[in-house]
C-alpha positions as CSV (number, residue, x, y, z in Angstrom):
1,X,20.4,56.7,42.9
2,X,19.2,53.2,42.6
3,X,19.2,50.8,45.3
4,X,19.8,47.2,45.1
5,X,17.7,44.8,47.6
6,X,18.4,40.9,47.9
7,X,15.1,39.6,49.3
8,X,17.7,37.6,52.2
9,X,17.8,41.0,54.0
10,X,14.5,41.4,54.5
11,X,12.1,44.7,54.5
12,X,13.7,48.0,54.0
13,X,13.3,50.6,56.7
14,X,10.6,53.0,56.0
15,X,12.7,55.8,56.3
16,X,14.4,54.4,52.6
17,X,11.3,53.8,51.2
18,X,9.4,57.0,51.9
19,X,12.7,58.7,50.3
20,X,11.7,58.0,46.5
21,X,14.7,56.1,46.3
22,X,14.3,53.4,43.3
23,X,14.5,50.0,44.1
24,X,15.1,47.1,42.0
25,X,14.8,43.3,43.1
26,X,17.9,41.7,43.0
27,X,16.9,38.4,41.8
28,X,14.8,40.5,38.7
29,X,18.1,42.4,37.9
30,X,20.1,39.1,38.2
31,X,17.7,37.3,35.8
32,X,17.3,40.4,33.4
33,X,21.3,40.2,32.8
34,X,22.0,36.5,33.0
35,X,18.9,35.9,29.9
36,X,21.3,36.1,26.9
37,X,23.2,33.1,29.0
38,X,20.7,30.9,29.6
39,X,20.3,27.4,28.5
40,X,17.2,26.9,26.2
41,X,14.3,24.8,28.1
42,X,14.6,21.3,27.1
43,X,11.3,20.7,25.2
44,X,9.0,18.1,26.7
45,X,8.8,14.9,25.8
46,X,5.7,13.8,23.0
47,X,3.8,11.7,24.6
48,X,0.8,9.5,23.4
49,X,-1.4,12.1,22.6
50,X,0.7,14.7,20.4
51,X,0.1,14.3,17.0
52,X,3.1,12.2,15.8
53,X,2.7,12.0,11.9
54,X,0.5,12.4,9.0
55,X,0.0,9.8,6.4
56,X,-1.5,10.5,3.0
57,X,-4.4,8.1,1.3
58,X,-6.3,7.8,-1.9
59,X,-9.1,6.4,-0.5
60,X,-11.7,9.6,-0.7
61,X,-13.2,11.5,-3.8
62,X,-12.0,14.3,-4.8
63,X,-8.8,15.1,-7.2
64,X,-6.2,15.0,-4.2
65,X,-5.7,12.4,-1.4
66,X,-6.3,13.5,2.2
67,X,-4.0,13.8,4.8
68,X,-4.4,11.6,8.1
69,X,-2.9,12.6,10.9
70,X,-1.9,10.1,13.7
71,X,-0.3,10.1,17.5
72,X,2.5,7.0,18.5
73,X,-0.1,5.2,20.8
74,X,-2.0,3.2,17.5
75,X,1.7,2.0,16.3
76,X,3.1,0.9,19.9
77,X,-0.3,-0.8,20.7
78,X,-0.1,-2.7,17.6
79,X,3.8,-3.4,18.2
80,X,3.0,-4.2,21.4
81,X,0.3,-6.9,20.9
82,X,2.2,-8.0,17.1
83,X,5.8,-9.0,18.3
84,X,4.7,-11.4,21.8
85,X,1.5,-12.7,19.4
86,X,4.0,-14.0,17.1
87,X,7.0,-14.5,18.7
88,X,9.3,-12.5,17.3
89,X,12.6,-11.3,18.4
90,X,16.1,-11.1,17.9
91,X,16.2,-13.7,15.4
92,X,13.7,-12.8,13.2
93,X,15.0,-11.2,9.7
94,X,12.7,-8.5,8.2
95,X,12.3,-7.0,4.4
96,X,11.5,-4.0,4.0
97,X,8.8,-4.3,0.6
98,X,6.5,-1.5,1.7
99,X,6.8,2.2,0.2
100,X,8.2,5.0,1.5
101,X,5.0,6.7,1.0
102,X,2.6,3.9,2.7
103,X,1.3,4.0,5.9
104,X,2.4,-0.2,6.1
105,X,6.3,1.6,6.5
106,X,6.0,2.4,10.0
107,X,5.3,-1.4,10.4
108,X,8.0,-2.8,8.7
109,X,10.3,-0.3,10.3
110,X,9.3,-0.2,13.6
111,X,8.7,-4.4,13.9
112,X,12.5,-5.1,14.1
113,X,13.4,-2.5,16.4
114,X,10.7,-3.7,18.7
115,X,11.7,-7.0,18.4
116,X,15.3,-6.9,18.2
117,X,15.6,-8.0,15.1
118,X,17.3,-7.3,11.7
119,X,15.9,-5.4,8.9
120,X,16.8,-6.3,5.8
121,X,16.7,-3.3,2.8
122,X,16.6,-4.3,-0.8
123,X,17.2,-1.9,-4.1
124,X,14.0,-0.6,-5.5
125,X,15.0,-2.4,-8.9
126,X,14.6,-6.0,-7.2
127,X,11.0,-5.3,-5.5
128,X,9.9,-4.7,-9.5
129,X,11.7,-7.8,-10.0
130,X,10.1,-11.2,-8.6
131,X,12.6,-13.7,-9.8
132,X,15.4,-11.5,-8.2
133,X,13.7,-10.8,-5.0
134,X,13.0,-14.1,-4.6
135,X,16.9,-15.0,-4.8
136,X,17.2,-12.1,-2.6
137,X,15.0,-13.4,0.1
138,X,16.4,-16.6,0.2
139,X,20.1,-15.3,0.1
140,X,19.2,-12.8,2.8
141,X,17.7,-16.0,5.0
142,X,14.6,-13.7,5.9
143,X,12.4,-15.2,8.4
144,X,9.0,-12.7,8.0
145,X,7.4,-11.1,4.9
146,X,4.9,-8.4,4.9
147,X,3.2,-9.2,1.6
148,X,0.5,-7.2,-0.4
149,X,-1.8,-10.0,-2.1
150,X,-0.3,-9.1,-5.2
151,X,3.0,-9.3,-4.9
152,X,2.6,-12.6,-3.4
153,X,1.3,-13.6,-6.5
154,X,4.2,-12.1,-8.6
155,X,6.5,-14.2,-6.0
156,X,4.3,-17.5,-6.1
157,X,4.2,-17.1,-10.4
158,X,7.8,-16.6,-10.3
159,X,9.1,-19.3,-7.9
160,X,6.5,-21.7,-9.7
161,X,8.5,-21.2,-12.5
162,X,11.8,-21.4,-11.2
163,X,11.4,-24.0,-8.3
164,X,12.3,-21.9,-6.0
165,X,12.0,-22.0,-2.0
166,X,11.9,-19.9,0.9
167,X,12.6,-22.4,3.7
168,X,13.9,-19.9,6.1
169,X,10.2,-18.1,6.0
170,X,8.4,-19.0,9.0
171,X,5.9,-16.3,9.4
172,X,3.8,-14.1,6.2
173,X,1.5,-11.6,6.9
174,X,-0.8,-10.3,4.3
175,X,-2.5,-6.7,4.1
176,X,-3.7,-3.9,1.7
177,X,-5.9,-5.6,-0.7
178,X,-8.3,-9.0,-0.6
179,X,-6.6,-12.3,0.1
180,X,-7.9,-15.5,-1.7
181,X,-7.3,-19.0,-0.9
182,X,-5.0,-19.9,-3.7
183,X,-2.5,-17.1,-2.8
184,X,-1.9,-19.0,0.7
185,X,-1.7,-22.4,-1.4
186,X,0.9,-21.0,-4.1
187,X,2.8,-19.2,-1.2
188,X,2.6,-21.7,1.1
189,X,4.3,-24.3,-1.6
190,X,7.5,-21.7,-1.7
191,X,7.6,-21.3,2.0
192,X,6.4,-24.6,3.6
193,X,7.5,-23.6,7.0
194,X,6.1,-20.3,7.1
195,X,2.4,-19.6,8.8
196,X,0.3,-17.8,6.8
197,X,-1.9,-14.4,8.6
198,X,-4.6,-11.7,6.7
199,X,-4.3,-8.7,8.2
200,X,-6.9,-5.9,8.0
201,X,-6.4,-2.3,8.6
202,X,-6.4,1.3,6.6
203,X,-4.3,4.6,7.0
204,X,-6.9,5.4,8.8
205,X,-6.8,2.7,12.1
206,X,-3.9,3.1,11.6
207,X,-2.4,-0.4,11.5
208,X,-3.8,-3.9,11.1
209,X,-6.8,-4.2,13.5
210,X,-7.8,-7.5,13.0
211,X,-6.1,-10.6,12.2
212,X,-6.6,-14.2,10.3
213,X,-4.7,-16.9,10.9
214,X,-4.7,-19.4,8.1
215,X,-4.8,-23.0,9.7
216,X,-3.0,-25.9,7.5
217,X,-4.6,-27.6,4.9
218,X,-7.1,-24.3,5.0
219,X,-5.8,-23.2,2.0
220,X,-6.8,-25.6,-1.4
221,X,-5.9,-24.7,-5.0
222,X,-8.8,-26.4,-6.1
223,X,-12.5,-25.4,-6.2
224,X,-12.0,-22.8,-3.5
225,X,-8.6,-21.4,-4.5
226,X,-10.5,-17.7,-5.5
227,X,-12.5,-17.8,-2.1
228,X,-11.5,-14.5,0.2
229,X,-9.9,-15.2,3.0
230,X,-11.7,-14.1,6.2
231,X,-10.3,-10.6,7.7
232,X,-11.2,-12.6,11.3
233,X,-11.5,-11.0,14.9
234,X,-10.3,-7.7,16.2
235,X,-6.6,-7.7,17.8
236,X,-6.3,-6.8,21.7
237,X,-8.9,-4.4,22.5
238,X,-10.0,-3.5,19.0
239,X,-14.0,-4.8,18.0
240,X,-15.0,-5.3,14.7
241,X,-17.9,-4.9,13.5
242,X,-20.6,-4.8,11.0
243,X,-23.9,-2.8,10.8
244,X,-26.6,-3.0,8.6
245,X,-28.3,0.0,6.9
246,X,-30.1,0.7,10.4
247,X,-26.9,1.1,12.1
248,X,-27.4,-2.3,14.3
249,X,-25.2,-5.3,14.7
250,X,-26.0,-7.7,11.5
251,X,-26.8,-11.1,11.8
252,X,-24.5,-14.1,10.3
253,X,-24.3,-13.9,6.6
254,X,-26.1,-10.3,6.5
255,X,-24.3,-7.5,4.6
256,X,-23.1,-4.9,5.8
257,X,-20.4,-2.0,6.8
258,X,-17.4,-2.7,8.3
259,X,-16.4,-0.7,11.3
260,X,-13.4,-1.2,13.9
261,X,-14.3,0.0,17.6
262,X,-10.9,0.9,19.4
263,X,-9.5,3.4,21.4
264,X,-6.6,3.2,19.2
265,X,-7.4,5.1,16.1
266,X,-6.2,8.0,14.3
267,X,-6.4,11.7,15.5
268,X,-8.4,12.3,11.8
269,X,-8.2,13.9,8.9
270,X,-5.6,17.1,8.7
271,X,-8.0,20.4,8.5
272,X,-11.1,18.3,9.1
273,X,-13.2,20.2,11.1
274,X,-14.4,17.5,13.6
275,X,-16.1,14.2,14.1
276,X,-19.3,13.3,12.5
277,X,-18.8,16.9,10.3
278,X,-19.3,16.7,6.3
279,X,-15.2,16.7,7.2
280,X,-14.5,14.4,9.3
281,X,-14.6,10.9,6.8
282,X,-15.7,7.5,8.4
283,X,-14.4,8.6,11.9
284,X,-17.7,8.6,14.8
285,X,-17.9,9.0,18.2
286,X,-18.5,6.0,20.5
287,X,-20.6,5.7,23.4
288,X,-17.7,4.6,25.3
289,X,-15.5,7.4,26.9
290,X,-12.3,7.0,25.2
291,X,-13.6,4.8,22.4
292,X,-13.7,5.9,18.8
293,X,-15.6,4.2,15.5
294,X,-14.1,4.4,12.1
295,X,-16.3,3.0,9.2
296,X,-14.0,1.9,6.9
297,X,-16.4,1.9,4.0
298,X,-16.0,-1.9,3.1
299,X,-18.8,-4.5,3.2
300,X,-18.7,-7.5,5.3
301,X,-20.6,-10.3,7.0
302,X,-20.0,-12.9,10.0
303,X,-19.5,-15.9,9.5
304,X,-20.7,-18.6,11.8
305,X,-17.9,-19.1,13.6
306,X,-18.0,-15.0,14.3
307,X,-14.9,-13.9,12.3
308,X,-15.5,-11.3,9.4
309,X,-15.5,-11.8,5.4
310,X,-15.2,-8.8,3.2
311,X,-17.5,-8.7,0.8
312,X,-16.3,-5.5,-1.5
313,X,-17.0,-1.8,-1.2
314,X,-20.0,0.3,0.1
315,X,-18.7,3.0,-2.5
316,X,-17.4,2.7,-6.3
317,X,-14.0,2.7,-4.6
318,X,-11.5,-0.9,-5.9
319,X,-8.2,-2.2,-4.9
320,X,-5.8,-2.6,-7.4
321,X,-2.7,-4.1,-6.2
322,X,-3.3,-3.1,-2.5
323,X,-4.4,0.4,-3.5
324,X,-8.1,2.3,-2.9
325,X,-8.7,3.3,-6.7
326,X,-11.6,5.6,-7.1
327,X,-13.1,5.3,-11.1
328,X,-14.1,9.1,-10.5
329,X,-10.8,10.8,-10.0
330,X,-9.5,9.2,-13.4
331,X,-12.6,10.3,-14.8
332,X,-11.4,13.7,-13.8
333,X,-7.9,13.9,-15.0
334,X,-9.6,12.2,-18.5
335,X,-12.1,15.0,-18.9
336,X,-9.3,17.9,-18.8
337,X,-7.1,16.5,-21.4
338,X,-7.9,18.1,-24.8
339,X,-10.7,17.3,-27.2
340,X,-12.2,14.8,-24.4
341,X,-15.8,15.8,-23.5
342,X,-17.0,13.0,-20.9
343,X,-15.4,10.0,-19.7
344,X,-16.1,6.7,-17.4
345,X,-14.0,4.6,-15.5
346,X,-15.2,1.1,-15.2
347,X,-13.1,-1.8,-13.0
348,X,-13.9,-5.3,-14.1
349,X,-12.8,-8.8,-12.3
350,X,-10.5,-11.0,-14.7
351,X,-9.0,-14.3,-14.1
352,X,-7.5,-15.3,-10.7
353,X,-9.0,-11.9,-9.5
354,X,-7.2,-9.4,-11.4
355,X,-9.1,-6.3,-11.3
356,X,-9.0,-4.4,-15.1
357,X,-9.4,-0.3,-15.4
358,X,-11.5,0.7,-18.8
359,X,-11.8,4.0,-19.4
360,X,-14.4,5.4,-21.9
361,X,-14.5,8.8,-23.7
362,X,-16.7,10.4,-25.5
363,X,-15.0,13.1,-27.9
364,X,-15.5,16.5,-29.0
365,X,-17.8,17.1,-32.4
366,X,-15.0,16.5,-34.8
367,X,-12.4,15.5,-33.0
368,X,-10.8,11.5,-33.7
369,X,-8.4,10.9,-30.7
370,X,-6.1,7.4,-30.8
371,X,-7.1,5.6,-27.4
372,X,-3.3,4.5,-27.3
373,X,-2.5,8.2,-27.3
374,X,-5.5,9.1,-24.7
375,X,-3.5,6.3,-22.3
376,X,-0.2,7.4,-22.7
377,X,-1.4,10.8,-21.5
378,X,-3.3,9.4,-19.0
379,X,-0.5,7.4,-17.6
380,X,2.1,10.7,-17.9
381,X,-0.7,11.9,-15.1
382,X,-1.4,9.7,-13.0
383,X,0.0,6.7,-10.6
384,X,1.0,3.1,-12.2
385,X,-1.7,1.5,-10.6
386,X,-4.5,4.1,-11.5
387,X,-4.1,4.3,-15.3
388,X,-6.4,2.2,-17.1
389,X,-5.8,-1.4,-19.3
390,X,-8.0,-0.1,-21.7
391,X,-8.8,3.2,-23.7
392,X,-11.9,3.0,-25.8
393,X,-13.7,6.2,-27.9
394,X,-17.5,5.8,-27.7
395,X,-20.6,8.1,-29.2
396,X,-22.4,8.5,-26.6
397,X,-22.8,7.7,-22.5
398,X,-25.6,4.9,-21.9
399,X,-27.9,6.1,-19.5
400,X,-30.3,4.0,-17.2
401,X,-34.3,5.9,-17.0
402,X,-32.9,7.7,-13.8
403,X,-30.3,9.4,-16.1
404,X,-27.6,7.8,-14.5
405,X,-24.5,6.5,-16.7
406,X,-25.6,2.6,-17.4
407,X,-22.4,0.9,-17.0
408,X,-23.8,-2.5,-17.8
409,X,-24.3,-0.7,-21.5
410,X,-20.8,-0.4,-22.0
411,X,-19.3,-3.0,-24.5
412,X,-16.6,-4.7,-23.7
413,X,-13.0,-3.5,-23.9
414,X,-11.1,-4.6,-26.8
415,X,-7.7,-4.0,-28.6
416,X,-7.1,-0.9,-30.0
417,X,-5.5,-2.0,-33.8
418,X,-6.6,-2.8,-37.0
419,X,-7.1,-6.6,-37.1
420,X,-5.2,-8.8,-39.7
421,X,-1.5,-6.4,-39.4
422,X,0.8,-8.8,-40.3
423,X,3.8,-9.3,-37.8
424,X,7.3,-8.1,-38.9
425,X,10.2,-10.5,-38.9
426,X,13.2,-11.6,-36.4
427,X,13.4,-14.5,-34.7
428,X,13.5,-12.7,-31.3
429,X,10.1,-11.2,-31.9
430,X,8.8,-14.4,-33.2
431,X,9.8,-15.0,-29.2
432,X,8.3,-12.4,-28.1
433,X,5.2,-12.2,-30.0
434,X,4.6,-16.0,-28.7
435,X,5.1,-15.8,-25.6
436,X,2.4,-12.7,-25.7
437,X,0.0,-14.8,-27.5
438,X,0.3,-17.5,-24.7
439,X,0.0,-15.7,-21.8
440,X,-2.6,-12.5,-23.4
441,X,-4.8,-15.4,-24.9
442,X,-4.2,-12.9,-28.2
443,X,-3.9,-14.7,-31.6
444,X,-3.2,-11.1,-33.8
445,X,-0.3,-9.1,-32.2
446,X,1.4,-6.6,-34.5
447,X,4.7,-5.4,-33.9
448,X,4.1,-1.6,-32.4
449,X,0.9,-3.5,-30.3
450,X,1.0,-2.3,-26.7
451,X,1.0,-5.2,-23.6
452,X,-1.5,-3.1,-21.5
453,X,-3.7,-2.0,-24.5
454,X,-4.2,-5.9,-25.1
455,X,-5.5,-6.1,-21.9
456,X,-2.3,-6.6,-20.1
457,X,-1.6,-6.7,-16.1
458,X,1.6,-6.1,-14.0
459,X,0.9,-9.7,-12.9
460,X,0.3,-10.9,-16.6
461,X,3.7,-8.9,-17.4
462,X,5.4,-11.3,-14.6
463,X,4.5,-14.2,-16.3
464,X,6.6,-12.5,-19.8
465,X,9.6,-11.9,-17.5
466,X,9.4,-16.0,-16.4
467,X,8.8,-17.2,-19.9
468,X,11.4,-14.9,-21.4
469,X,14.0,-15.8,-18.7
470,X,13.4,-19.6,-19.6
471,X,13.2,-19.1,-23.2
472,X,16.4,-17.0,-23.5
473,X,18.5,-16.9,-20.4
474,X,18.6,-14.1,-19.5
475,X,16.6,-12.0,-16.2
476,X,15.4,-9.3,-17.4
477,X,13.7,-6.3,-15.2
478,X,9.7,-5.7,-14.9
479,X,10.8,-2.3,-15.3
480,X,12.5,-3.0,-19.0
481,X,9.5,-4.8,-19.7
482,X,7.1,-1.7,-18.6
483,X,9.2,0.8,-20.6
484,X,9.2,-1.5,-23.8
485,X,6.1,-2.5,-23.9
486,X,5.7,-3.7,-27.5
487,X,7.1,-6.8,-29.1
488,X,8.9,-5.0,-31.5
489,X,10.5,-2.3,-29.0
490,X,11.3,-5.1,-26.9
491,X,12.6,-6.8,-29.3
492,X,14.9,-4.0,-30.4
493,X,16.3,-3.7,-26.7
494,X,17.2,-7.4,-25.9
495,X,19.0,-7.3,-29.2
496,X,21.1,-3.9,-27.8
497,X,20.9,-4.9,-24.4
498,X,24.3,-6.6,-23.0
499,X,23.4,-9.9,-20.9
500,X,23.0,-8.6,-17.4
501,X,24.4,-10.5,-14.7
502,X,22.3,-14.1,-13.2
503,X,19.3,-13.5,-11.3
504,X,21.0,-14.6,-8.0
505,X,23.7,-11.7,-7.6
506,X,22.4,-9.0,-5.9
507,X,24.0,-5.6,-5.7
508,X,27.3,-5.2,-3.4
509,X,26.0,-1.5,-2.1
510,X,22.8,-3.1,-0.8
511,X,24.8,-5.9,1.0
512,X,27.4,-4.2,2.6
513,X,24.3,-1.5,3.8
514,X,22.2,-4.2,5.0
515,X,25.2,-6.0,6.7
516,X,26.5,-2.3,8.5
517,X,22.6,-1.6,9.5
518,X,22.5,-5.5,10.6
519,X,25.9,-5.1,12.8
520,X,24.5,-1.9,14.0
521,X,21.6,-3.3,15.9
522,X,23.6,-6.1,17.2
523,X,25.8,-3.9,18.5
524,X,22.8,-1.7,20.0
525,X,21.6,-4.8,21.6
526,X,25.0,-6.0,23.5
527,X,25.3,-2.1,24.5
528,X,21.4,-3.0,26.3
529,X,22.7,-5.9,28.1
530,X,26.3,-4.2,29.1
């Protein structure tokens, strides 16, 4: 027998339960058979503390980047403090120019939605392409640019060739790599309505923590156009500072280590085993409940009027093109290819700031390895922006008394080819080969020469790509000129290549996606009013 009780009638009589009866709770019963039925809990809702995402960087040693991992409150302060600070809103246009696989994303996603804005989406082909991104820009009307130094410098190359404007620009922010006074001059001559900000942040912070605002008339292409721009002041609530080798607030003009102060920084490293652990990076407890440090590894001084200048690195770590390089992990990937026994990475400053990879090898007893080869199997392993300019074969690593590699020993990088080839024929590669002479500063070019083993730069190829346009009449892609990148091959595809189509169209599937996302979040905005 079993005996059902609903807890509404109260205690059974003793006489029932002294009779080993069983009895079962009717609300246990109820729930036991009603379980297959039931809804599933709603989850909670994340709030500012769960961990929200996790961003990968290059910026630490070892063969693999490191993962960072990051809750919503760093992004919504930023948000919060970015959109009044610069008035935007629902009229601002965004482009999105960062990558899918960069922290500054989240930004330039996140900014218009914020805001109220529109966000604007170009092909991948036209971001390779200054002359037509800068049509695009203009055509799309967009009012705010999130600009890496260099690609401002592809745009200001390109539209100083072209005569180009952006007069619908009234607000560029910089970020990602160091920003020099002539890059605000040459922008600021394409979009002369536009105010001009260096931002400063890592993956790490995890957006810009501190800000610059470029006044007018700041900016001069003359003696001081390769002077840094200053990273300036912390934004709301964020401190930046810098402390010398004894860990104490430096004095104006005294070197030392950057670090921002903010409750408003990353959760850490994924797997990192805590703060202050051989795991845990630049991140440091603060004195301050609630307040984290992270030293960001760059070097820095006040100025006198207490904003910040970055000076370089504390480490052997360079930006190229808005991205932390470290010589030692190409030095790694160098030293497994075959009959490659040591090898050295070495970043050198050329004109207007470029920054140059060399990479030197020393060879196995015997063994006699092309350095154009050695590059080309470098850059089948390794990221665009990490493979070095140069490849050159040397005897033996210099070494300084301490046994370290003496870098200042090195010679200097030059052309791999026999000097005095003579240049093959066809008027086209006459064209070519002249226009490389110009902008390489190269006198001997033979035909099967490669751009980047002349000491060639993505920047240096964007001047090609304006010459060849005005020479010939034709646009033709950065990423053409990358994959035939010797005046003969190049030569040989402009003469198969059909004339593509002028530099100011713009591909109909990217315009009729950026006008449905567009009409999208008007619409999402009048259903907010309603």
């Amino acid at each position: 027998m079993l005996l059902i009780r609903f807890e509404e009638a109260g205690a059974l009589p003793k006489a029932i339960t002294d009779s080993g009866v069983r009895v079962v709770e009717a609300g246990r019963l109820l729930g036991a058979l009603d379980v297959l039925d039931a809804p599933t809990p709603a989850p909670s809702a994340p709030g500012a503390e769960h961990p929200a995402y996790i961003m990968f960087t290059s910026g630490s040693t070892g063969p693999l980047p490191r993962g960072v991992r990051s809750g919503p409150a760093p992004l919504a302060h930023f948000l919060a403090w970015y959109v009044p600070a610069f008035g935007l809103g629902p009229d601002s246009r965004f482009a999105l120019l960062a990558g899918l696989g960069h922290d500054p994303l989240l930004r330039d996603v996140f900014t218009p939605l914020w805001a109220g804005g529109e966000l604007h989406v170009p092909d991948t082909e036209l971001i390779a392409n200054p002359l037509s991104l800068l049509h695009w820009l203009a055509e799309r009307r967009i009012t705010v640019l999130h600009l890496t130094p260099p690609l401002a410098r592809l745009l200001a190359i390109a539209a100083g060739e072209t005569g180009m404007r952006l007069p619908d620009v009234r607000l560029i922010c910089y970020g990602g790599d160091v920003l020099r006074q002539g890059d605000v001059a040459a922008l600021a001559a394409v979009a002369p309505s536009a105010r001009h900000v260096n931002f400063y942040g890592a993956t790490e912070t995890p957006q810009a923590m501190a800000f610059h605002i470029v006044e007018p008339g700041a900016a001069d292409l003359g003696a001081d156009a390769t002077r840094s721009v200053p990273v300036g002041r912390g934004i709301a609530d964020v401190q930046i500072l810098v402390l010398n080798g004894s860990g104490q607030l430096a004095g104006v003009g005294e070197a030392g280590e950057i670090v921002i102060r903010t409750p408003y920084l990353a959760e850490g490293y994924v797997n990192a085993s805590g703060e202050n652990s051989p795991g845990s990076g630049g991140f440091h407890h603060d004195p301050m409940p609630g307040v984290r440090r992270y030293a960001t590894g760059d070097r820095g001084r006040y100025l006198p009027d207490g904003t910040v200048e970055i000076l370089g690195r504390t480490d052997a770590q360079v930006k190229i093109r808005g991205f932390r390089v470290d010589p030692a992990e190409i030095d790694a990937v160098c030293r497994r290819l075959p009959g490659v026994n040591d090898a050295v990475t070495v970043a050198r400053q050329h004109a207007e700031g470029d920054i140059r990879l060399t990479t030197y090898v020393v060879t196995a007893d015997g063994q006699a390895l092309a350095p154009g080869q050695l590059r080309a199997d470098l850059a089948a392993r390794l990221p665009e922006y990490m493979t070095p300019s140069e490849v050159m074969e040397i005897s033996s690593m210099p070494l300084t008394p301490n046994g370290k590699i003496d870098t200042r020993a090195l010679p200097e990088p030059a052309p791999d080819r026999e000097p005095g080839r003579q240049a093959s024929g066809g008027d086209l590669e006459e064209i070519v080969r002249a226009i490389w002479q110009t902008v390489l500063e190269v006198e001997d070019i033979a035909p099967d020469d490669n751009f980047f083993d002349l000491g060639g730069t993505s920047r240096l190829m964007a001047q090609v790509q304006v010459s060849l346009r005005e020479r010939l009449g034709r646009d033709i892609t950065l990423v053409s000129l990358f994959t035939h990148a010797s005046t003969g091959a190049l030569a040989r595809h402009l003469q198969q290549a059909a004339a593509p189509a002028p530099a100011a169209s713009t591909a109909p599937r990217a315009r009729r996606r950026d006008h449905a996302a567009a009409r999208a979040q008007r619409l999402g905005r009048r259903g907010d009013r309603a």
